[in-house]
PyMOL Python script that loads the backbone (N, CA, C, O; Angstrom):
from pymol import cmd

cmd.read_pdbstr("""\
ATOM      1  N   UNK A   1      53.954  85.875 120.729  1.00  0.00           N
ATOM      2  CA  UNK A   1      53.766  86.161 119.322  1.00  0.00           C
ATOM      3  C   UNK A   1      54.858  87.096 118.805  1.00  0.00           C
ATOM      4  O   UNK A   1      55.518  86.997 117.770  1.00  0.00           O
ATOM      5  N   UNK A   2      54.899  88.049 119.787  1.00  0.00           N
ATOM      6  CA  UNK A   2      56.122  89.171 119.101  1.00  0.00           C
ATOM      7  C   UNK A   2      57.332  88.806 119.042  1.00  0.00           C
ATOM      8  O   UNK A   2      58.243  89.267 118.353  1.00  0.00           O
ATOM      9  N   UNK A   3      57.336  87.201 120.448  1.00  0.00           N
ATOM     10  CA  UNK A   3      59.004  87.083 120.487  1.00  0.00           C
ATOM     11  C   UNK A   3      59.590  86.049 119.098  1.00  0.00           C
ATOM     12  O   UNK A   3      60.716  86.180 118.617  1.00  0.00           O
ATOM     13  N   UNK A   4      58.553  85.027 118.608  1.00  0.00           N
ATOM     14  CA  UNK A   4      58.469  84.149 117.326  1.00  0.00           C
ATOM     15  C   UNK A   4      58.990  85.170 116.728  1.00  0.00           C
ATOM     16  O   UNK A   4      60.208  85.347 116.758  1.00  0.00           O
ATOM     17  N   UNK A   5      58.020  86.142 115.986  1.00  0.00           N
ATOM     18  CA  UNK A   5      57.935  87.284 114.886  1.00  0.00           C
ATOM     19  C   UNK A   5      59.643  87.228 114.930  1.00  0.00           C
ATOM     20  O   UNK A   5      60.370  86.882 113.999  1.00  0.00           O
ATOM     21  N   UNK A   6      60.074  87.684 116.328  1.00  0.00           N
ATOM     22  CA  UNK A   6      61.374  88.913 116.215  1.00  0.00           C
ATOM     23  C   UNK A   6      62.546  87.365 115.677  1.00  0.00           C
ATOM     24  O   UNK A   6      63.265  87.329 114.679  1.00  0.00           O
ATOM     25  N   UNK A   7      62.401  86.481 116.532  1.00  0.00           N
ATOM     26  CA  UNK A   7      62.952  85.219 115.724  1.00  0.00           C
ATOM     27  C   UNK A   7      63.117  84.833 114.524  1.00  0.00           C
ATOM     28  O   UNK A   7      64.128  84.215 114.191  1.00  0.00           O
ATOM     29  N   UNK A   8      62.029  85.173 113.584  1.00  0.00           N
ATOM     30  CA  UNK A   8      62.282  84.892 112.265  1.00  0.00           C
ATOM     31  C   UNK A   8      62.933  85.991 111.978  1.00  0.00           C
ATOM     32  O   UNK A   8      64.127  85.802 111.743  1.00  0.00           O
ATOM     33  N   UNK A   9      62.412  87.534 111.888  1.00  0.00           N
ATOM     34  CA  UNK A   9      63.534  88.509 111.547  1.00  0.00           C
ATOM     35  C   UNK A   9      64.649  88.646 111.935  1.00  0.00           C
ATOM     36  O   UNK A   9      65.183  89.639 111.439  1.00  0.00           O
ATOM     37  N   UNK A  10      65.328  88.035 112.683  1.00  0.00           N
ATOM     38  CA  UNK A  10      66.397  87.971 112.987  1.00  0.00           C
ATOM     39  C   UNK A  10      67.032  86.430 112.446  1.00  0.00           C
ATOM     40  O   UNK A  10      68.263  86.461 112.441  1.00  0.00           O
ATOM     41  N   UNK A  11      66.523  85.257 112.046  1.00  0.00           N
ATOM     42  CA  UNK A  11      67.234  84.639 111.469  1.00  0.00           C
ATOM     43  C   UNK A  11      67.000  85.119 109.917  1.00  0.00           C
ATOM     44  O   UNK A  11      67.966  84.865 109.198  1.00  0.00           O
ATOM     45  N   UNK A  12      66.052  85.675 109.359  1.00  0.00           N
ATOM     46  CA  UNK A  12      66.363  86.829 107.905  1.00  0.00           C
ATOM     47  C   UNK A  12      67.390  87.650 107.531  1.00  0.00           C
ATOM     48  O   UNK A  12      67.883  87.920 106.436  1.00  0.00           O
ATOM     49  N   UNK A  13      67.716  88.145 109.142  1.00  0.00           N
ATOM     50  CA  UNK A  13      68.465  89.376 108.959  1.00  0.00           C
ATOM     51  C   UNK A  13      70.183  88.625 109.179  1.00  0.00           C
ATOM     52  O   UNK A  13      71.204  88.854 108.531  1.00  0.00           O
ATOM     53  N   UNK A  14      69.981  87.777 110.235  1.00  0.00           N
ATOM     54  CA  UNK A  14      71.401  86.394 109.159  1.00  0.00           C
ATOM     55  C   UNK A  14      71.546  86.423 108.457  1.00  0.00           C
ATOM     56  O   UNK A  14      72.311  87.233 107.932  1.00  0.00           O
ATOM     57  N   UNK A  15      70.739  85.305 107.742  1.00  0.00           N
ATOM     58  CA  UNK A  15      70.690  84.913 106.524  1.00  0.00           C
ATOM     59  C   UNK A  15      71.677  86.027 105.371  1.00  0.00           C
ATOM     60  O   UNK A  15      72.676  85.723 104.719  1.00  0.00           O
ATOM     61  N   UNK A  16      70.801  87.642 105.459  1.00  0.00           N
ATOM     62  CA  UNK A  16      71.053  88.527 104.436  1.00  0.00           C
ATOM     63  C   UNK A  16      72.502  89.014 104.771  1.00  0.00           C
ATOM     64  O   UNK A  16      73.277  89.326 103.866  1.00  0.00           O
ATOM     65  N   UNK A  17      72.798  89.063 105.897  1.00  0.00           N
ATOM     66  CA  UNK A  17      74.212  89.097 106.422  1.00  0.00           C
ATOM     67  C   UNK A  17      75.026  88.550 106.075  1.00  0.00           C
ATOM     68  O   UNK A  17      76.104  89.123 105.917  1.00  0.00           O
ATOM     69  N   UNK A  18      74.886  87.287 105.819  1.00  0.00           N
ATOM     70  CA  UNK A  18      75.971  86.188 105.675  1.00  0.00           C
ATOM     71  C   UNK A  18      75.849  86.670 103.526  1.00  0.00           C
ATOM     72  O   UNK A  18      76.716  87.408 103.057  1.00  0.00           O
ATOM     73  N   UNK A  19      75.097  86.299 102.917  1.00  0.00           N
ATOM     74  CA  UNK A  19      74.717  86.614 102.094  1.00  0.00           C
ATOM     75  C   UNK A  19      75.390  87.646 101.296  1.00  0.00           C
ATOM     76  O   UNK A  19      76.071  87.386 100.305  1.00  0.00           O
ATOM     77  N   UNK A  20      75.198  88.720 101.715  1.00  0.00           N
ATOM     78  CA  UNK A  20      76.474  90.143 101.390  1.00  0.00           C
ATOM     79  C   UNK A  20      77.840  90.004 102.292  1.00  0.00           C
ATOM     80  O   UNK A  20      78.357  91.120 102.343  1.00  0.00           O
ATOM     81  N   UNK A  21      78.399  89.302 102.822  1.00  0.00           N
ATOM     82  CA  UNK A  21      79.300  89.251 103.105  1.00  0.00           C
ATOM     83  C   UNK A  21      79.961  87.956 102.286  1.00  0.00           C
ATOM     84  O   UNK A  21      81.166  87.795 102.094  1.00  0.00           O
ATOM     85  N   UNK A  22      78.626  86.856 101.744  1.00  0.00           N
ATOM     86  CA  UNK A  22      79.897  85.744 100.428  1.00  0.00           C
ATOM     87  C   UNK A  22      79.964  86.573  99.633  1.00  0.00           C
ATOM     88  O   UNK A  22      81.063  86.510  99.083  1.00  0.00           O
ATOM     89  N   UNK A  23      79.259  87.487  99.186  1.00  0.00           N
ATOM     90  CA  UNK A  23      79.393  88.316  97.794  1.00  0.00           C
ATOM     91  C   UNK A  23      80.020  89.608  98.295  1.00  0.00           C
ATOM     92  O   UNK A  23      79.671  90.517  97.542  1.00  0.00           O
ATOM     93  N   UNK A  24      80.481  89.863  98.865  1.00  0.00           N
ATOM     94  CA  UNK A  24      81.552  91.136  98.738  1.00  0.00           C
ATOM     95  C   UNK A  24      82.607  90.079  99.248  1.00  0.00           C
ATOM     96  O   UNK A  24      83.598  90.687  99.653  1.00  0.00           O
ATOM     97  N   UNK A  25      82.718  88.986  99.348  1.00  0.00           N
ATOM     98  CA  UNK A  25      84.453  88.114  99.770  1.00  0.00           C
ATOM     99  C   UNK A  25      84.460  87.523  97.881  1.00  0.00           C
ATOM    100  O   UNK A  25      85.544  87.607  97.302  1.00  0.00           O
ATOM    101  N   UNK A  26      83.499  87.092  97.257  1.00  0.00           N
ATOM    102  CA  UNK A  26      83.659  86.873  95.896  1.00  0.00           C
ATOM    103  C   UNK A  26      84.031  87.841  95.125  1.00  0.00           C
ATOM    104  O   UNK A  26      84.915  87.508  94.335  1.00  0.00           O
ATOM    105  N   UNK A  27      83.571  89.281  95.036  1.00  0.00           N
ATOM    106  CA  UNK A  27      84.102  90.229  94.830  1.00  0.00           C
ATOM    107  C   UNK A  27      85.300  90.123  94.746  1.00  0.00           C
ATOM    108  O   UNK A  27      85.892  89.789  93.720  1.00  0.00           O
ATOM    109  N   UNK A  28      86.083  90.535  96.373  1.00  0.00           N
ATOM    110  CA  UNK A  28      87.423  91.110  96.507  1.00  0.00           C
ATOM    111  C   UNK A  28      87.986  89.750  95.963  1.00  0.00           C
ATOM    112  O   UNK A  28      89.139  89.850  95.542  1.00  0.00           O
ATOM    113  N   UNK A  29      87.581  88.845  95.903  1.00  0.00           N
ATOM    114  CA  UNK A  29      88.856  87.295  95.265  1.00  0.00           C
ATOM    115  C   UNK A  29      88.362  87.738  93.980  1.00  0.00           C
ATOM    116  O   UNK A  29      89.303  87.477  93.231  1.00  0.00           O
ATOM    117  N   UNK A  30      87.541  88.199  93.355  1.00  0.00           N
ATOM    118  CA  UNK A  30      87.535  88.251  91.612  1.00  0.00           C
ATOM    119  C   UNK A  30      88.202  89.321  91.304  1.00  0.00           C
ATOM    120  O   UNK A  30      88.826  89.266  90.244  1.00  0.00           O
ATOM    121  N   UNK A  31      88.283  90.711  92.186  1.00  0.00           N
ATOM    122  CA  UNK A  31      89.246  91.410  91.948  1.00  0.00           C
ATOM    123  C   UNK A  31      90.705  91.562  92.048  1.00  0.00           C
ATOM    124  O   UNK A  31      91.550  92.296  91.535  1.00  0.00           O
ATOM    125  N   UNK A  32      90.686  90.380  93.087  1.00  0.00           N
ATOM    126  CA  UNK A  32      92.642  89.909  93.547  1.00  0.00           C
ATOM    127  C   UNK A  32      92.958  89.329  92.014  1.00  0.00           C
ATOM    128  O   UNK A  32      93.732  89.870  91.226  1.00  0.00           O
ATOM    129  N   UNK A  33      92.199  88.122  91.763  1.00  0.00           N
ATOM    130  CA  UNK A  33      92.358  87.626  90.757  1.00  0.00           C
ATOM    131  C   UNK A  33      92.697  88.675  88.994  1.00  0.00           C
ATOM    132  O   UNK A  33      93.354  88.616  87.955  1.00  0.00           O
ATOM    133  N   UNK A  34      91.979  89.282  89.513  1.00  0.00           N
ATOM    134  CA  UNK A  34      91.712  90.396  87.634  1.00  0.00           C
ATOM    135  C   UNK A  34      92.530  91.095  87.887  1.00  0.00           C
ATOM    136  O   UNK A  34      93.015  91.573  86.862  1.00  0.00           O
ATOM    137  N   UNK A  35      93.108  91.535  89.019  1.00  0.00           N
ATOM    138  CA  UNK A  35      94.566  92.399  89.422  1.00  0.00           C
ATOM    139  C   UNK A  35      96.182  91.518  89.138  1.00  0.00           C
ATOM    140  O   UNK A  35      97.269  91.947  88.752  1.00  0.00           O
ATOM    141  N   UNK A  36      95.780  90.317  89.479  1.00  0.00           N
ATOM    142  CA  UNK A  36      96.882  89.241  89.661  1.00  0.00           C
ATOM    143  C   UNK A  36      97.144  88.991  87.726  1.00  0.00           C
ATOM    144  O   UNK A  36      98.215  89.333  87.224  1.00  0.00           O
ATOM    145  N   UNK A  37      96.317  88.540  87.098  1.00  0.00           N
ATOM    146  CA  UNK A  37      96.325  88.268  86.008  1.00  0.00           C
ATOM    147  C   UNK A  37      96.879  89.539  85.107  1.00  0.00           C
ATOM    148  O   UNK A  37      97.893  89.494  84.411  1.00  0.00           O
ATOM    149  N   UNK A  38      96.097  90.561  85.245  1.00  0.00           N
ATOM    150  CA  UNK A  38      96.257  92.056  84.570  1.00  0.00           C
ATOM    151  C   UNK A  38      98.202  92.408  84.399  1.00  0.00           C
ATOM    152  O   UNK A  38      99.030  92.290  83.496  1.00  0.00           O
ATOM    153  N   UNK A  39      98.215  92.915  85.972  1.00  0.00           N
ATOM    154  CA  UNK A  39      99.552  93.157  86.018  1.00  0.00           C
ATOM    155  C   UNK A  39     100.761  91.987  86.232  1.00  0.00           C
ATOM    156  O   UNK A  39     101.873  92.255  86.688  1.00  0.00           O
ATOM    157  N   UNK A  40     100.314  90.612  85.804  1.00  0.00           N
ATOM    158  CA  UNK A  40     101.275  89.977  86.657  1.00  0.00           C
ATOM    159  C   UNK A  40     102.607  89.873  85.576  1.00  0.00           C
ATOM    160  O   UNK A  40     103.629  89.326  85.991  1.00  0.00           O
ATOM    161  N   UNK A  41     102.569  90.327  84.404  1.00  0.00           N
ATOM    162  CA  UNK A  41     103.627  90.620  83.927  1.00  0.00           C
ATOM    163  C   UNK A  41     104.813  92.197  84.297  1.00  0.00           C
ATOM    164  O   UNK A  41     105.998  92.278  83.974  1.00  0.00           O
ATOM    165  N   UNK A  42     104.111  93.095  84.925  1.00  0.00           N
ATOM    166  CA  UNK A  42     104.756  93.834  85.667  1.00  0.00           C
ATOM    167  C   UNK A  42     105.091  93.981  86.973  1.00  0.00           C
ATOM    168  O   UNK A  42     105.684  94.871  87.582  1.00  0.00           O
ATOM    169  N   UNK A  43     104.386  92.485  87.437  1.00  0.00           N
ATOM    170  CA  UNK A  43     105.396  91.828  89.040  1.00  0.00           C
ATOM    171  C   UNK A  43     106.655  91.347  88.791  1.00  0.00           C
ATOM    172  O   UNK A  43     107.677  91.564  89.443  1.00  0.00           O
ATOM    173  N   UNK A  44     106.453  90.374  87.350  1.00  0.00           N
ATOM    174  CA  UNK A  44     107.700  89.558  86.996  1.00  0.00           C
ATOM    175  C   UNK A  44     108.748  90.237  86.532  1.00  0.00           C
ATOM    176  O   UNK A  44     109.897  89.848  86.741  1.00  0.00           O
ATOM    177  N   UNK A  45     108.409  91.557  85.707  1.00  0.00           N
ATOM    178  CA  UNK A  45     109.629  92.868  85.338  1.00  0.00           C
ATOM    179  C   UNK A  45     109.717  93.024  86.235  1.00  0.00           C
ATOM    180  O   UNK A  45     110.565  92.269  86.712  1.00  0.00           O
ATOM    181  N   UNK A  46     109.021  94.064  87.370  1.00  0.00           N
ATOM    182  CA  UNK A  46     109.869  94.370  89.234  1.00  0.00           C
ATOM    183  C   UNK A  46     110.533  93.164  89.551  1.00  0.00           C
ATOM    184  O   UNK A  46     111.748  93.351  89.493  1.00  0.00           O
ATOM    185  N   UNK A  47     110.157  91.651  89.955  1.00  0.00           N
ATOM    186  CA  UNK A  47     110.984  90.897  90.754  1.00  0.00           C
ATOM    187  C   UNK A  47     112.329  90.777  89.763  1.00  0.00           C
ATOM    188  O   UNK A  47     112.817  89.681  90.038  1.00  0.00           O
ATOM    189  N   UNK A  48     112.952  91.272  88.974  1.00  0.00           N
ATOM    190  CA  UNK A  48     113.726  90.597  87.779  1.00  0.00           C
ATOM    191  C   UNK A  48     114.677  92.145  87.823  1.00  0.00           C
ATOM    192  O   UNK A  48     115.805  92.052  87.340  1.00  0.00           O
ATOM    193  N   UNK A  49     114.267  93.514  88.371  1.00  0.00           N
ATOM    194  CA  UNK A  49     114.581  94.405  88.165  1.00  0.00           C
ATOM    195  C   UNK A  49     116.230  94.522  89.171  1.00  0.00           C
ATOM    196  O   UNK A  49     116.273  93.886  90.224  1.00  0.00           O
ATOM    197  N   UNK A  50     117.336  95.262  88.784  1.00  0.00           N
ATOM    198  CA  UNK A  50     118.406  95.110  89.114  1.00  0.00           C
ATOM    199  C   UNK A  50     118.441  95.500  90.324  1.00  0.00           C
ATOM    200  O   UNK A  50     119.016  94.781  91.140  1.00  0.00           O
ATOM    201  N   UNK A  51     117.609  97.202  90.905  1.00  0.00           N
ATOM    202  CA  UNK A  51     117.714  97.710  92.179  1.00  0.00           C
ATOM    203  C   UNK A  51     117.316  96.861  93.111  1.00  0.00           C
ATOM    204  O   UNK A  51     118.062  96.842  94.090  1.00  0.00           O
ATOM    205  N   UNK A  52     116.192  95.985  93.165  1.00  0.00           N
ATOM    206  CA  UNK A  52     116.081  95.074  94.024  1.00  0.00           C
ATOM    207  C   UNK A  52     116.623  93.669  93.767  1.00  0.00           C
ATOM    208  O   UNK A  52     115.998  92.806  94.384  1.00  0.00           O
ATOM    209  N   UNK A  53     117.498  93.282  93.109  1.00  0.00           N
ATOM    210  CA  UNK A  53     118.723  92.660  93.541  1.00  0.00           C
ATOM    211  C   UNK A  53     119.677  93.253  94.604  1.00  0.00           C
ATOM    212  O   UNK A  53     120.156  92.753  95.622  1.00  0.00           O
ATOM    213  N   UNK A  54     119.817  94.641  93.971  1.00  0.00           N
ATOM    214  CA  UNK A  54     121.079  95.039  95.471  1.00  0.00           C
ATOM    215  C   UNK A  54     120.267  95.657  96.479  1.00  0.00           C
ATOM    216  O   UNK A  54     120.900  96.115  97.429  1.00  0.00           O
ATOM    217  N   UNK A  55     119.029  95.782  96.505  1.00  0.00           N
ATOM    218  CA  UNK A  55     118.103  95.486  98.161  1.00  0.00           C
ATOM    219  C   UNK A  55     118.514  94.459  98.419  1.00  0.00           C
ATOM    220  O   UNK A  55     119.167  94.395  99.461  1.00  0.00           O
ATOM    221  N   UNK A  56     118.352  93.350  97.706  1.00  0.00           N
ATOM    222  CA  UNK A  56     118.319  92.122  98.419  1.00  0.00           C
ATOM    223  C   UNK A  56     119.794  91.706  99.065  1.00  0.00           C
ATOM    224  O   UNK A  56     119.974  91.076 100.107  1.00  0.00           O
ATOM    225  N   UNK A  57     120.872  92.272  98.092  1.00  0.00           N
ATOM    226  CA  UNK A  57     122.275  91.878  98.476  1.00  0.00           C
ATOM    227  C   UNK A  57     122.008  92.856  99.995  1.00  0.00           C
ATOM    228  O   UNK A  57     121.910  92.296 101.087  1.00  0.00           O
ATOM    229  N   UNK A  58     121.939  93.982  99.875  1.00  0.00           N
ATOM    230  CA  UNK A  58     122.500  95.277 101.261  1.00  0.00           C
ATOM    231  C   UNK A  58     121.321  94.471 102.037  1.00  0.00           C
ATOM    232  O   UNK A  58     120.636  95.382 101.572  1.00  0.00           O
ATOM    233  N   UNK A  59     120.707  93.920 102.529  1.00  0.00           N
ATOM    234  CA  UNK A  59     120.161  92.572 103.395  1.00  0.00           C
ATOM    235  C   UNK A  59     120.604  91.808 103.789  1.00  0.00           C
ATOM    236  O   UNK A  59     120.645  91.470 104.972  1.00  0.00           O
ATOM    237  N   UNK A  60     120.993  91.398 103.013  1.00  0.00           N
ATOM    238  CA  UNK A  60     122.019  89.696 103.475  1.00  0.00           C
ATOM    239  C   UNK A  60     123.441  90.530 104.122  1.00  0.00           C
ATOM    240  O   UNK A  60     124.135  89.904 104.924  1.00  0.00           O
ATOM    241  N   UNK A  61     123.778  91.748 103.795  1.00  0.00           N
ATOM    242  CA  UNK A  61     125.197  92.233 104.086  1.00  0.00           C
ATOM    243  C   UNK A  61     124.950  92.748 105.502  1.00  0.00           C
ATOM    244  O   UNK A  61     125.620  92.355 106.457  1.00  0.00           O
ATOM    245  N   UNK A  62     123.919  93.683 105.609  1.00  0.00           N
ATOM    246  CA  UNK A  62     122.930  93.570 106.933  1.00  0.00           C
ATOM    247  C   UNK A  62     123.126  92.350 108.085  1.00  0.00           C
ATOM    248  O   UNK A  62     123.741  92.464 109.145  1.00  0.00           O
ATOM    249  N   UNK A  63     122.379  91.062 107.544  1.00  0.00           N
ATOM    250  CA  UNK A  63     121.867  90.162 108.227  1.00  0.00           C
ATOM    251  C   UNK A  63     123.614  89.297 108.791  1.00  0.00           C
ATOM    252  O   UNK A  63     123.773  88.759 109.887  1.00  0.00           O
ATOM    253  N   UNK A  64     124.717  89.404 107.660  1.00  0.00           N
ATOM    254  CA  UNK A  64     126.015  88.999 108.032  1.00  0.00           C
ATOM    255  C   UNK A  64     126.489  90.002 108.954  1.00  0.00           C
ATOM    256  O   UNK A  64     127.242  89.514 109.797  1.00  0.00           O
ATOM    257  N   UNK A  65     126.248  91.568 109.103  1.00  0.00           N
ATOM    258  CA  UNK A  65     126.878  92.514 110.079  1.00  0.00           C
ATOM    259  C   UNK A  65     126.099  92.215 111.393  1.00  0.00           C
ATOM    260  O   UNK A  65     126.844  92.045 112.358  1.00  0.00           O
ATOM    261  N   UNK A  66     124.599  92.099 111.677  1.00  0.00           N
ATOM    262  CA  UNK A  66     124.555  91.248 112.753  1.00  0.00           C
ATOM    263  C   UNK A  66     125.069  89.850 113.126  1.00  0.00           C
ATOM    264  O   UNK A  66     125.216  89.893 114.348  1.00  0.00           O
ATOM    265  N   UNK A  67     125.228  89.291 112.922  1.00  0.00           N
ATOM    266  CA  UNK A  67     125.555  87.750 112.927  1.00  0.00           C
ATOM    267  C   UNK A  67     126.544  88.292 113.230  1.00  0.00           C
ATOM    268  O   UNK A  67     126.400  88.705 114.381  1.00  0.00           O
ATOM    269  N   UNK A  68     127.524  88.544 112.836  1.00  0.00           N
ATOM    270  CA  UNK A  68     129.197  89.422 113.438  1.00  0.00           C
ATOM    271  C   UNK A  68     129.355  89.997 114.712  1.00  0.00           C
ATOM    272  O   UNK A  68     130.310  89.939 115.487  1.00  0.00           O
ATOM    273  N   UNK A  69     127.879  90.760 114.837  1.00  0.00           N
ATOM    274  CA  UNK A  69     128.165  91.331 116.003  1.00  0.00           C
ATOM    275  C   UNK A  69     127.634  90.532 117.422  1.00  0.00           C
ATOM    276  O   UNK A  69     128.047  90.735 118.563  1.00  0.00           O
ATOM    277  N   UNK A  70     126.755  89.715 117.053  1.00  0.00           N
ATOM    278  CA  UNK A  70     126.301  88.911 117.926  1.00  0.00           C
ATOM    279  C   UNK A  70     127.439  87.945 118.098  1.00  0.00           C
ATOM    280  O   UNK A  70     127.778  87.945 119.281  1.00  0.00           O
ATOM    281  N   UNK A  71     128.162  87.118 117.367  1.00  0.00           N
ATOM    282  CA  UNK A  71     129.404  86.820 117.604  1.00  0.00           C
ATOM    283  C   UNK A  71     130.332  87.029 118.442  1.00  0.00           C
ATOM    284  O   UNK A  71     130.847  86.220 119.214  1.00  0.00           O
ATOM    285  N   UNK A  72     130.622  88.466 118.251  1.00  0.00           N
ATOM    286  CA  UNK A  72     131.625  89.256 118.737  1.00  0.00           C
ATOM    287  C   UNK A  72     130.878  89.955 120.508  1.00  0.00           C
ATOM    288  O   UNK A  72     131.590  90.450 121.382  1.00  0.00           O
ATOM    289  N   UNK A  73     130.003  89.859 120.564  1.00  0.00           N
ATOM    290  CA  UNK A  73     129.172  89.928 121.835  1.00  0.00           C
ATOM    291  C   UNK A  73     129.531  88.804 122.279  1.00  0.00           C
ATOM    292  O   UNK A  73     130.565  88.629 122.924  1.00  0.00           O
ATOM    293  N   UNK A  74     128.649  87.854 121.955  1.00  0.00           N
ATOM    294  CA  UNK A  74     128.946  86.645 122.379  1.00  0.00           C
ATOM    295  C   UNK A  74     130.575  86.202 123.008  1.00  0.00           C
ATOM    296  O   UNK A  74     130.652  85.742 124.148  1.00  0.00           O
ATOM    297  N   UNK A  75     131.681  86.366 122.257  1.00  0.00           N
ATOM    298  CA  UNK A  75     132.943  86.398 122.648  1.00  0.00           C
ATOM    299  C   UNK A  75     133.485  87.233 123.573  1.00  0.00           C
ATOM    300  O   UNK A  75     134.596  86.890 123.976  1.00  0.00           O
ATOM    301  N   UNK A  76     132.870  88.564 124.179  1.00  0.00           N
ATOM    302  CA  UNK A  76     133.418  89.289 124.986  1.00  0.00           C
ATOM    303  C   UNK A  76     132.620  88.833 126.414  1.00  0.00           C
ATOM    304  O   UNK A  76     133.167  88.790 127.516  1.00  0.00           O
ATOM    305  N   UNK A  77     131.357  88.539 126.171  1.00  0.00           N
ATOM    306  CA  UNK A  77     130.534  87.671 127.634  1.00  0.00           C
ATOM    307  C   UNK A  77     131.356  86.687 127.814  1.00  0.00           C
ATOM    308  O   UNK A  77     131.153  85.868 128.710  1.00  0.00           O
TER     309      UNK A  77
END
""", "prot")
cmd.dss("prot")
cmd.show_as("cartoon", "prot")
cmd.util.cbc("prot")
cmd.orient("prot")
């Protein structure tokens, strides 16, 4: 009798588990979303902004000074 009982409370206590965990994952996607929408005109000013253009250049100038040196390794093996 007690072991039934503990069976159903425990597929309840699933149930309520799963339950608050779709609704706090609906949550955080309605808040990605109301964040995404809100600011997404001040993602598109940052991605558009000049300093991270020349991040992006001193990267690639980076990624060519390895490539050089691996090269130049490469040639002395």
């Amino acid at each position: 009798m007690l072991a039934k009982r503990m069976k159903i409370i425990d597929k309840k206590m699933i149930i309520k588990t799963f339950a608050s965990v779709a609704v706090c994952l609906s949550g955080l996607i309605g808040l990605t979303i109301y964040a995404l929408v809100t600011y997404s005109s001040y993602i598109y000013n940052a991605l558009e902004d000049e300093s991270l253009k020349s991040i992006q250049t001193q990267i690639e100038n980076v990624h060519t000074n390895i490539e050089s040196v691996v090269e130049n390794t490469e040639k002395t093996i």
